[in-house]
Short mmCIF file of the C-alpha atoms (twelve columns), coordinates in Angstrom:
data_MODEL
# 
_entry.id   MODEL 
# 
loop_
_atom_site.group_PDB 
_atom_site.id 
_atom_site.type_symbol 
_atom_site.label_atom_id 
_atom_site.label_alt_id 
_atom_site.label_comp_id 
_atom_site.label_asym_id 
_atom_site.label_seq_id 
_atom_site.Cartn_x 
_atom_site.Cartn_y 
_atom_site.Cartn_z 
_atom_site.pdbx_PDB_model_num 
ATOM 1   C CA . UNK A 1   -9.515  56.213  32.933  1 
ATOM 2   C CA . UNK A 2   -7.953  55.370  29.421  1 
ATOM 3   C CA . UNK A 3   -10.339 52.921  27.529  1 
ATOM 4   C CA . UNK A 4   -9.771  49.917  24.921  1 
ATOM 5   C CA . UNK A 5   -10.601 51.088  20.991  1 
ATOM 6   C CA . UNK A 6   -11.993 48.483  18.308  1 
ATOM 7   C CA . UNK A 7   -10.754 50.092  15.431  1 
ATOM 8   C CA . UNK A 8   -12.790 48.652  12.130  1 
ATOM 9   C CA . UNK A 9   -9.906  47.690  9.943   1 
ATOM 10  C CA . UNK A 10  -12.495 47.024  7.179   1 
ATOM 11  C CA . UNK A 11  -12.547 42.970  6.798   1 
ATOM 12  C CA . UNK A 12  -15.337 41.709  5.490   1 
ATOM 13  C CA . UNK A 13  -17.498 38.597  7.452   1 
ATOM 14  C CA . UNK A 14  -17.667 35.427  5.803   1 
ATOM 15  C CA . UNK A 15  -21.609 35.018  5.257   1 
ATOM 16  C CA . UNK A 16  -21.448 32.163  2.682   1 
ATOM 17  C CA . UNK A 17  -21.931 28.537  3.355   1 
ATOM 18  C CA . UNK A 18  -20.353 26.381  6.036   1 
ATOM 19  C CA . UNK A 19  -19.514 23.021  3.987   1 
ATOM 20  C CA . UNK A 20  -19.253 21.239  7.914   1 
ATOM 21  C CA . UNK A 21  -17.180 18.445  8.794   1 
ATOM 22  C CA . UNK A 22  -17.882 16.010  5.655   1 
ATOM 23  C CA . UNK A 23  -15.708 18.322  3.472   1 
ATOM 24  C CA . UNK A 24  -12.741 18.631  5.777   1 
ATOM 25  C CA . UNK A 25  -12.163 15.018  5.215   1 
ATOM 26  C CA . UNK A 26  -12.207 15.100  2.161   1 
ATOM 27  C CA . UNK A 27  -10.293 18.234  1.405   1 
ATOM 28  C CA . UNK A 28  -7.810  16.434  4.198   1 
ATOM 29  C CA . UNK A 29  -7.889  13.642  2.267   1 
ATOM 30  C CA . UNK A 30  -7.412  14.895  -1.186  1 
ATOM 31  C CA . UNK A 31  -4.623  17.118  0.289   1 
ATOM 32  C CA . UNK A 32  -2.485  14.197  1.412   1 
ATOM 33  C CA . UNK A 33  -3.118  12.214  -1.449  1 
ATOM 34  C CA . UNK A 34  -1.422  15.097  -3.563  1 
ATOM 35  C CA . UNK A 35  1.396   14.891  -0.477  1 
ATOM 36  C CA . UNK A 36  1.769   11.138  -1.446  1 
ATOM 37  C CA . UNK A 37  3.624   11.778  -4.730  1 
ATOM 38  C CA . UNK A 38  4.796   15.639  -4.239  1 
ATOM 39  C CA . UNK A 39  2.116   17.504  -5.686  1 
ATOM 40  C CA . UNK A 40  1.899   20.996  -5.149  1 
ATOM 41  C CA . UNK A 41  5.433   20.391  -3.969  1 
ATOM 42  C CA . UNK A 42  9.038   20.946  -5.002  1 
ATOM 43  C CA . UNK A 43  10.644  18.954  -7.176  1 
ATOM 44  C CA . UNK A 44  12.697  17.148  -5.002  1 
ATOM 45  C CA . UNK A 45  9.457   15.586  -3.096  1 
ATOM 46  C CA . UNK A 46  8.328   13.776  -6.699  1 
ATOM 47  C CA . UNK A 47  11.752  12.280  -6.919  1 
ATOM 48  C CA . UNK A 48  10.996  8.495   -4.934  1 
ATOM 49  C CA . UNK A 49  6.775   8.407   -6.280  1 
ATOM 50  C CA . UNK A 50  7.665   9.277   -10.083 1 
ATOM 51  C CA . UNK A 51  10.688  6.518   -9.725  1 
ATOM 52  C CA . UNK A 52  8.863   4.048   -7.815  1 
ATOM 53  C CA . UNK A 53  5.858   4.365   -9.998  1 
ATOM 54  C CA . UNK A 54  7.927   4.364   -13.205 1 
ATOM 55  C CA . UNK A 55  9.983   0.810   -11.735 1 
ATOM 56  C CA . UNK A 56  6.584   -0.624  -10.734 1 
ATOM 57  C CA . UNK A 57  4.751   0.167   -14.744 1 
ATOM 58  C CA . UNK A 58  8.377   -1.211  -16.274 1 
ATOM 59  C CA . UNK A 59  7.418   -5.140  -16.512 1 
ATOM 60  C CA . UNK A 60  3.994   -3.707  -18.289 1 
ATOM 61  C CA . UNK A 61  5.763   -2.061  -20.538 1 
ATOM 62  C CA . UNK A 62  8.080   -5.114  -21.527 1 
ATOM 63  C CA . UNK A 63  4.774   -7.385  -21.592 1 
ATOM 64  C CA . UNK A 64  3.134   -4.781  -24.126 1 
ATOM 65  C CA . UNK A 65  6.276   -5.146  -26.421 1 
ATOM 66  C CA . UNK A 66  6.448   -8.847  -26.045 1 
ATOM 67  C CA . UNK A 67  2.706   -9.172  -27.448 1 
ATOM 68  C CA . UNK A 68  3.410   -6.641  -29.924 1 
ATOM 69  C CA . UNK A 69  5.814   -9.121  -31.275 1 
ATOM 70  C CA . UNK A 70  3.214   -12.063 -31.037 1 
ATOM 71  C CA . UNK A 71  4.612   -13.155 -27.338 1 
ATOM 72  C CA . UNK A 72  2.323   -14.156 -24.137 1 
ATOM 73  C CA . UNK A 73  1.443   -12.571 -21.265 1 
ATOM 74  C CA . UNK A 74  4.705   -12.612 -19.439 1 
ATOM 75  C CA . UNK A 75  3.396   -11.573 -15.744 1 
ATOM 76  C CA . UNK A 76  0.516   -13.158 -13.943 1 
ATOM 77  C CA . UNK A 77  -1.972  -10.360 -12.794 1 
ATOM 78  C CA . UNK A 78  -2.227  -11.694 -8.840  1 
ATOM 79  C CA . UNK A 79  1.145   -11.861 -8.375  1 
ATOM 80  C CA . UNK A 80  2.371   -9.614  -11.117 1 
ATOM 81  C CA . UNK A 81  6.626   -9.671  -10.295 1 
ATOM 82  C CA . UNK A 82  6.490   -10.751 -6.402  1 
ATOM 83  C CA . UNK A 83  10.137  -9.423  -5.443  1 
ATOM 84  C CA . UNK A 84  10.156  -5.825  -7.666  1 
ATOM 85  C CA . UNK A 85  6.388   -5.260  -6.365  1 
ATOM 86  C CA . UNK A 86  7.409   -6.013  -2.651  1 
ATOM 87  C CA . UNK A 87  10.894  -4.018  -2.698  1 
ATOM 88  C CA . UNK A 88  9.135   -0.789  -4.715  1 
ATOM 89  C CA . UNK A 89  6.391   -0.779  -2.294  1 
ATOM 90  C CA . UNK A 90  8.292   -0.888  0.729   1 
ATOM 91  C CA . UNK A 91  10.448  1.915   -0.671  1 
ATOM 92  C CA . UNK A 92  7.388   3.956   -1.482  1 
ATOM 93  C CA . UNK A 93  5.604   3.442   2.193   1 
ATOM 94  C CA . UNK A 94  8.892   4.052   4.093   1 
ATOM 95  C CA . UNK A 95  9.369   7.421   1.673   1 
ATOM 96  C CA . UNK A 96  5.363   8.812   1.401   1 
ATOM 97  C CA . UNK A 97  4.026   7.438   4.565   1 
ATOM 98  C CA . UNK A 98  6.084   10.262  7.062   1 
ATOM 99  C CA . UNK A 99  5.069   12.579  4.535   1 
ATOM 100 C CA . UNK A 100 1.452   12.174  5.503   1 
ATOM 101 C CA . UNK A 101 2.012   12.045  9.008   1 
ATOM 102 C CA . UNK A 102 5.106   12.850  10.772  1 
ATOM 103 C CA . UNK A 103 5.366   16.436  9.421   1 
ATOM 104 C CA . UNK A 104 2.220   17.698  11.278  1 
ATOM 105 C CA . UNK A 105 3.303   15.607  14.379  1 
ATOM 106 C CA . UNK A 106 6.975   17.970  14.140  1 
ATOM 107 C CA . UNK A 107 5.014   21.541  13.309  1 
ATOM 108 C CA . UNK A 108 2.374   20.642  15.998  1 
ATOM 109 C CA . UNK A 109 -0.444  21.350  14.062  1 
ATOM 110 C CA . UNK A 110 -2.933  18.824  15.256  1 
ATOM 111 C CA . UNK A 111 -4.807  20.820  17.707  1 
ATOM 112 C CA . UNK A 112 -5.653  23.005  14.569  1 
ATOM 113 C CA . UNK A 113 -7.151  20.166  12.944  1 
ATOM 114 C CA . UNK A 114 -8.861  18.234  15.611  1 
ATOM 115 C CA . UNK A 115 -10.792 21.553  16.351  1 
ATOM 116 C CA . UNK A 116 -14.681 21.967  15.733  1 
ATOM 117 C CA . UNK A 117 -15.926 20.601  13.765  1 
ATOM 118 C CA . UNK A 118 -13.193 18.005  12.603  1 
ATOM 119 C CA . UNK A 119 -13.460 14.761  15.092  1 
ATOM 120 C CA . UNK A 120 -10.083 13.120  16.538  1 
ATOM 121 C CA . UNK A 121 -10.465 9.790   14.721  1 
ATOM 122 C CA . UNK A 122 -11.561 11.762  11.117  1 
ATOM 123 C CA . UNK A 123 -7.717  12.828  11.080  1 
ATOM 124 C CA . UNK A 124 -6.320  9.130   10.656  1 
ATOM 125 C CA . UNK A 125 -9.423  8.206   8.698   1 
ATOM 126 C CA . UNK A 126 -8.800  11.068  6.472   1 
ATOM 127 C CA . UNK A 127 -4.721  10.060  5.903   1 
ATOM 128 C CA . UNK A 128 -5.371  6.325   5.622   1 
ATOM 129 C CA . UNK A 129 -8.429  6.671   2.712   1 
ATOM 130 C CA . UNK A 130 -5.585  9.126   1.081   1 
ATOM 131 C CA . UNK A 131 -2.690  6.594   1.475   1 
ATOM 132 C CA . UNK A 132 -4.257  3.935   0.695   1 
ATOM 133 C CA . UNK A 133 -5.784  5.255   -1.970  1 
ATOM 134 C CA . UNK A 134 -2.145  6.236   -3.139  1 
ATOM 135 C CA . UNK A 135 -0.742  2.725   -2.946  1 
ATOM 136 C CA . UNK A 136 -4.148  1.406   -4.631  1 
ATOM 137 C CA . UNK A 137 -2.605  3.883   -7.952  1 
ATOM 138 C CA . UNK A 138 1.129   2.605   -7.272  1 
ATOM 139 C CA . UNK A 139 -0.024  -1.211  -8.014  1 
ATOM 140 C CA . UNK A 140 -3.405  -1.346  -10.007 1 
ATOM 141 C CA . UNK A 141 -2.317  1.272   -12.514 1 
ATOM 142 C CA . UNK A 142 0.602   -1.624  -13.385 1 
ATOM 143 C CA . UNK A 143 -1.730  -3.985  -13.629 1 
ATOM 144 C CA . UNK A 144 -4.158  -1.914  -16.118 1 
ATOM 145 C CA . UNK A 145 -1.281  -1.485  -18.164 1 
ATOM 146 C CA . UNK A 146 -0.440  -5.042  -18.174 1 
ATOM 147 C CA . UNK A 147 -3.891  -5.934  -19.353 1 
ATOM 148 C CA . UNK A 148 -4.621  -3.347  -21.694 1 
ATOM 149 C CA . UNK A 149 -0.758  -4.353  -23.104 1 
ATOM 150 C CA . UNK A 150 -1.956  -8.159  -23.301 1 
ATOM 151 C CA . UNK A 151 -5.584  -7.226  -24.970 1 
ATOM 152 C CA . UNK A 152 -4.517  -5.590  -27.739 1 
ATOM 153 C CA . UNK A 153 -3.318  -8.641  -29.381 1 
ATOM 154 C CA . UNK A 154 -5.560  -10.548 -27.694 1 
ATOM 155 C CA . UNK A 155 -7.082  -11.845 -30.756 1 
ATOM 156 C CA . UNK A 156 -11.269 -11.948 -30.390 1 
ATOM 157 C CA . UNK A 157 -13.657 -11.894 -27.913 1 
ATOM 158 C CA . UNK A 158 -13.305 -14.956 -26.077 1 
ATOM 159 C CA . UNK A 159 -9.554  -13.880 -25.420 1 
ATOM 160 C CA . UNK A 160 -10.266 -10.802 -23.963 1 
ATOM 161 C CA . UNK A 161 -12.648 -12.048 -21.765 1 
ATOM 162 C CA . UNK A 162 -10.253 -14.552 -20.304 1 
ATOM 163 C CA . UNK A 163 -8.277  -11.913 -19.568 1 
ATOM 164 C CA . UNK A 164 -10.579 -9.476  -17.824 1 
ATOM 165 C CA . UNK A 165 -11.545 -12.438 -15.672 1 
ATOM 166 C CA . UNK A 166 -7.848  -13.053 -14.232 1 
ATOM 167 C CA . UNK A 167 -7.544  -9.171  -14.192 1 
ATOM 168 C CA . UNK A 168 -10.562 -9.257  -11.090 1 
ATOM 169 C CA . UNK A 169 -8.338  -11.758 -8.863  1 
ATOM 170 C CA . UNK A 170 -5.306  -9.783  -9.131  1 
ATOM 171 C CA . UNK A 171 -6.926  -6.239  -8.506  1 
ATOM 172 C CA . UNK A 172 -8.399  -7.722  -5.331  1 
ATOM 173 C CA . UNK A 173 -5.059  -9.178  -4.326  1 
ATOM 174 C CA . UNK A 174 -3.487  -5.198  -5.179  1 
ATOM 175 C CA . UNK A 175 -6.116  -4.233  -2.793  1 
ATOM 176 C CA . UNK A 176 -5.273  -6.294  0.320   1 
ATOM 177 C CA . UNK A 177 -1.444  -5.139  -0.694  1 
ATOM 178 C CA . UNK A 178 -2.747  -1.680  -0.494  1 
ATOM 179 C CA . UNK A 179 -4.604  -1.702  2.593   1 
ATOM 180 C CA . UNK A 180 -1.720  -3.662  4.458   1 
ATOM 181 C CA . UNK A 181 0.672   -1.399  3.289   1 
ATOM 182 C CA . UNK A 182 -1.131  1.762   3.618   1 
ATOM 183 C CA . UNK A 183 -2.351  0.789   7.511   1 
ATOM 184 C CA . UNK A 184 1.540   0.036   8.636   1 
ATOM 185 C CA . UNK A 185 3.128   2.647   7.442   1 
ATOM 186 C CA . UNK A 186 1.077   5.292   8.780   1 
ATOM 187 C CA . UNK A 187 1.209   3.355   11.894  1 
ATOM 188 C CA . UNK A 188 4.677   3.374   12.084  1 
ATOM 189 C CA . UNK A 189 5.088   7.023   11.174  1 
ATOM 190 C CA . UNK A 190 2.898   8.303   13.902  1 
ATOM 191 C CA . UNK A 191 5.027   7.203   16.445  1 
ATOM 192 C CA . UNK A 192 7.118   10.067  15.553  1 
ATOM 193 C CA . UNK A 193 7.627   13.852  14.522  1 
ATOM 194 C CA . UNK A 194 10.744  12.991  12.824  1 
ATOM 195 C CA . UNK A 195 10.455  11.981  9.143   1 
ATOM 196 C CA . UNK A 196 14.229  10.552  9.180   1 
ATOM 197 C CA . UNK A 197 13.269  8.181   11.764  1 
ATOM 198 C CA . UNK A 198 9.563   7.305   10.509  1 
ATOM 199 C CA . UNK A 199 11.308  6.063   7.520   1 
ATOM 200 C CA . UNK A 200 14.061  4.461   8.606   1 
ATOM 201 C CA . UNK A 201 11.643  2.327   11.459  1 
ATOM 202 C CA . UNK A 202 9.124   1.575   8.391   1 
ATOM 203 C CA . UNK A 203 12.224  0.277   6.094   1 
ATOM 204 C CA . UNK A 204 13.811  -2.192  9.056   1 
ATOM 205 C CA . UNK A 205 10.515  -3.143  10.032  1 
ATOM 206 C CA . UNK A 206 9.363   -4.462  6.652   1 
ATOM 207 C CA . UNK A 207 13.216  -5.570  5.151   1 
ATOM 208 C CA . UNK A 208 13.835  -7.101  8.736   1 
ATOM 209 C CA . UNK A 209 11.002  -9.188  8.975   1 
ATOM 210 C CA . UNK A 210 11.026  -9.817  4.743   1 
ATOM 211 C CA . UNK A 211 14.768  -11.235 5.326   1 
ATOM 212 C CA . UNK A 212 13.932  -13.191 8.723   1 
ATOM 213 C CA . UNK A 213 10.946  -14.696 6.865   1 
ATOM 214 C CA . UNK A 214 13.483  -15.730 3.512   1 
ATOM 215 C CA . UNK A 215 15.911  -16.889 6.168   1 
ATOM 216 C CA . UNK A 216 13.450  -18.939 8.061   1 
ATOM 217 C CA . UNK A 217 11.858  -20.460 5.244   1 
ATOM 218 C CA . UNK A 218 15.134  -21.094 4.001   1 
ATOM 219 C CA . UNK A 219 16.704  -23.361 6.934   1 
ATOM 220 C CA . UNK A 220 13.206  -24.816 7.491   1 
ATOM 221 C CA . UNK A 221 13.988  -26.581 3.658   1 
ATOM 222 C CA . UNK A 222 10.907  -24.860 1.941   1 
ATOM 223 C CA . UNK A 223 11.446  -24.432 -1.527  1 
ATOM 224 C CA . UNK A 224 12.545  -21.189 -3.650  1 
ATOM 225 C CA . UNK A 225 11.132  -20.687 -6.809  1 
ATOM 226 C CA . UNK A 226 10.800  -18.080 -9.454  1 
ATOM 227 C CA . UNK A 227 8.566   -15.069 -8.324  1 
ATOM 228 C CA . UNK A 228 6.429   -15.504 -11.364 1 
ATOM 229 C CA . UNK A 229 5.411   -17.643 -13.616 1 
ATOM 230 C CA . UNK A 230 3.644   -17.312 -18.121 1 
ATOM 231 C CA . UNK A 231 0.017   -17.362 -17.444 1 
ATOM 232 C CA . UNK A 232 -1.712  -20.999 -17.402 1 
ATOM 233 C CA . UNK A 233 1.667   -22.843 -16.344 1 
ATOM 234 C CA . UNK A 234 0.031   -23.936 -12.531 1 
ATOM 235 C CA . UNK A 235 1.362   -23.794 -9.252  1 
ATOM 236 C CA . UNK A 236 3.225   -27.237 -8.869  1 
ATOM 237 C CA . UNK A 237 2.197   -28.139 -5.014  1 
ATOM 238 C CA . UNK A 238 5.740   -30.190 -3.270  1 
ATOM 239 C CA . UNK A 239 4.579   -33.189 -2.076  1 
ATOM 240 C CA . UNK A 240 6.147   -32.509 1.688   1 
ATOM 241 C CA . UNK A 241 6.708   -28.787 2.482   1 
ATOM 242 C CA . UNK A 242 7.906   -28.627 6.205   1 
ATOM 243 C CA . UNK A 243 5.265   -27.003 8.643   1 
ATOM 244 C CA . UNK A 244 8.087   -24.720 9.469   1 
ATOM 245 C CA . UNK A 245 8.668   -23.450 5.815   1 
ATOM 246 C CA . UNK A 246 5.120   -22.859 5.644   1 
ATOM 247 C CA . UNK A 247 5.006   -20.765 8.513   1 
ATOM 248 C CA . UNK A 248 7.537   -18.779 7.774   1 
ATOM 249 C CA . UNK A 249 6.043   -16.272 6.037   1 
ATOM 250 C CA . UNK A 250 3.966   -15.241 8.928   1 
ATOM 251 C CA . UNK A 251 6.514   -12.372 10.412  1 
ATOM 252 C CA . UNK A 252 6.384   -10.654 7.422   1 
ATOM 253 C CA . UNK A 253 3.357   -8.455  5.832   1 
ATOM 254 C CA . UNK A 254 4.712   -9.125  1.942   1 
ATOM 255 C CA . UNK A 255 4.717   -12.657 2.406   1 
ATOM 256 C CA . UNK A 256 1.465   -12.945 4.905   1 
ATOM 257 C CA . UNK A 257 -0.574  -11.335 1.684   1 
ATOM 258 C CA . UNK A 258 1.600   -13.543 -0.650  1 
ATOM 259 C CA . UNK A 259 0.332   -16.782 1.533   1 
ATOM 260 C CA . UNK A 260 -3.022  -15.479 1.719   1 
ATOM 261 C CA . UNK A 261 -3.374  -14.761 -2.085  1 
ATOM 262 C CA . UNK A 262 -2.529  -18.904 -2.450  1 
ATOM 263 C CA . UNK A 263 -5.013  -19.764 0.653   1 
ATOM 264 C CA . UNK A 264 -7.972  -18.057 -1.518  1 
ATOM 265 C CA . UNK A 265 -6.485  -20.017 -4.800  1 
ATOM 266 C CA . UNK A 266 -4.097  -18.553 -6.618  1 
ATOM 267 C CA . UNK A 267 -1.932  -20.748 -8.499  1 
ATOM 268 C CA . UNK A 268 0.499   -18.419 -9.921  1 
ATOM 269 C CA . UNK A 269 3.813   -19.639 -8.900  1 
ATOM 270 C CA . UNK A 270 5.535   -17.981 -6.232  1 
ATOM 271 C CA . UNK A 271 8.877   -17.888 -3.499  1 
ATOM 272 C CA . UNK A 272 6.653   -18.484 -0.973  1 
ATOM 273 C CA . UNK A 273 5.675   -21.677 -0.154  1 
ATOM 274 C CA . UNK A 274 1.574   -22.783 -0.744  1 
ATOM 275 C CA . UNK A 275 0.082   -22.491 3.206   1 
ATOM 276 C CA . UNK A 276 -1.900  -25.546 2.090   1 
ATOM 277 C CA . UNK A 277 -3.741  -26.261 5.618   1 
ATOM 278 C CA . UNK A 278 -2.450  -23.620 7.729   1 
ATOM 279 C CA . UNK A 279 -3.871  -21.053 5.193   1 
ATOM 280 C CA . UNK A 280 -6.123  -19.915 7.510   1 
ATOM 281 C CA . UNK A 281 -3.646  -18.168 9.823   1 
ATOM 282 C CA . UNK A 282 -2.409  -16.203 7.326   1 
ATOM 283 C CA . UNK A 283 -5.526  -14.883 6.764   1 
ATOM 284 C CA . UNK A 284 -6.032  -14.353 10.406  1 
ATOM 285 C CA . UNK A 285 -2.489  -12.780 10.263  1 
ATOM 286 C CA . UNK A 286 -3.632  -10.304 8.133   1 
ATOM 287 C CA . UNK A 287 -6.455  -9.722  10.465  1 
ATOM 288 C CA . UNK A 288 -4.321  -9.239  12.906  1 
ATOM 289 C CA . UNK A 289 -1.877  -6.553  11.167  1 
ATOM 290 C CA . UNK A 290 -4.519  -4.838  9.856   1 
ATOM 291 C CA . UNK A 291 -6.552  -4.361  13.427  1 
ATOM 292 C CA . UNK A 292 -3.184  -3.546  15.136  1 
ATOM 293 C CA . UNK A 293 -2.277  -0.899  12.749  1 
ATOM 294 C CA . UNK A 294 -6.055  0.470   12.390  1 
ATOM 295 C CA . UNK A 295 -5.880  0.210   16.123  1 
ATOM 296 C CA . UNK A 296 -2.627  1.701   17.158  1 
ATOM 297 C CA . UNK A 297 -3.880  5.075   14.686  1 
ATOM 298 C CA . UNK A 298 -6.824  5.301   16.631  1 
ATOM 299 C CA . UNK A 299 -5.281  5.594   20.030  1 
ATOM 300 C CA . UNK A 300 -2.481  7.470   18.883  1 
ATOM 301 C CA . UNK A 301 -4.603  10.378  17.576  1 
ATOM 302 C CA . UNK A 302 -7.250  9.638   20.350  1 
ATOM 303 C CA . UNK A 303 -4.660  10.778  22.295  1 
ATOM 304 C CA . UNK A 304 -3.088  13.881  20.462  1 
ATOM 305 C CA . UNK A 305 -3.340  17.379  21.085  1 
ATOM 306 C CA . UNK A 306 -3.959  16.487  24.952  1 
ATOM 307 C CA . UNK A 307 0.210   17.255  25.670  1 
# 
């Protein structure tokens, strides 16, 4: 009876340490970080972050020549430009956010990665630090730029310190943006293997409901003013804002986090209309998108591999 041979084709047993399921994440997470703006990747995949990135630092740049020349700050730090930071960051989600995502859902990968010792929900957690994380660098760095452009001319102490204390409000706003954003998107781009359509569902979602919310607020009669304003010049309040213009902004994630930057007191001025006593439900808006998205990732990869 012919018998099996092991034949010893001399590879060598890995006897060193086993780093366990803490470094996965983070080597998962620090990979698709990289993935957000095309590292390690061809040239072509750092086209949309290096432009996006480059459009979002521009107004910094023109605020650090301004006070060069002896200007102001021309860009308030919470809101920084409204429109540009809305319309760059939707590009960048609806680009990146597939990216992360959709291209292990198409190669089929995932029962690889949800092996021992990586968990089923680590996956998402690991892609949503990463993203978020990505979006955090797409809008803060801006805003570091902006300050450290408005500082140098600052002009003692006492300046300086005025403006590190409206820097803290609008990092905190850049970090609701970030989360928001970040939680959506990947969202959105799980639904699907297909990078084309991730995108193209993450761009209608967040232009359709960004229109619908300008039309809205538009035929409700709610005012439309410039999306920024020089530092100290306040946030004029209309005496009557319809109920309707000031709901408006509720179908669309830009302009939920826009009405929830004015419900915690930000006076910057804005297109969006102040929430004034229906502030809360933006905030509970953003509740809302946040656990939908947060939840929606956890089923989804709860569920994958199983097919």
């Amino acid at each position: 009876m012919t018998t099996g041979v092991i034949h010893d084709l001399g590879y060598q047993h890995y006897d060193g340490p086993r780093l366990g399921r803490p470094a996965i994440v983070r080597a998962l997470a620090w990979h698709s970080l990289r993935s957000a703006f095309g590292l390690g990747r061809g040239a072509r995949a750092k086209i949309v972050p290096v432009l996006t990135f480059v459009v979002m630092c521009l107004p910094a740049v023109v605020n650090a020549v301004s006070t060069v020349h002896g200007g102001h700050r021309l860009f308030p730090y919470d809101t920084y430009v409204f429109r540009l930071r809305a319309l760059v960051m939707i590009i960048f989600v609806a680009a990146q956010a597939p990216e992360l995502v959709s291209r292990d859902l198409r190669s089929h990968v995932l029962p690889l990665y949800l092996s021992r010792p990586l968990r089923r929900l680590d996956y998402p957690l690991a892609k949503l630090v990463a993203f978020t994380a990505a979006c955090l660098l797409m809008i803060e760095i801006p805003l570091l730029l902006l300050y450290l452009g408005t500082i140098v001319n600052a002009g003692g102490w006492s300046a300086i310190w005025a403006q590190t204390r409206a820097l803290f409000p609008g990092l905190l706003i850049g970090a609701l943006w970030a989360v928001l954003l970040a939680a959506i998107g990947l969202a959105i781009a799980s639904c699907t293997g297909r990078r084309a359509y991730a995108t193209g569902a993450i761009a209608i979602y967040f232009f359709l409901t960004w229109t619908l919310a300008s039309i809205l607020r538009g035929v409700a009669g709610g005012p439309s003013g410039p999306a920024g304003a020089p530092p100290g010049v306040p946030h004029v309040v209309p005496v009557a804002v319809p109920l309707a213009a000031r709901l408006a902004g509720l179908i669309s994630p830009p302009t939920v986090l826009e009405g929830v930057r004015q419900w915690l007191g930000g006076t910057s001025v804005s297109p969006v209309p102040p929430p004034g006593s229906v502030g809360v439900i933006y905030g509970v808006m953003l509740l809302a998108l946040l656990a939908a998205s947060l939840g929606w990732l956890a089923v989804r990869y709860l569920r994958a591999g199983l097919s």
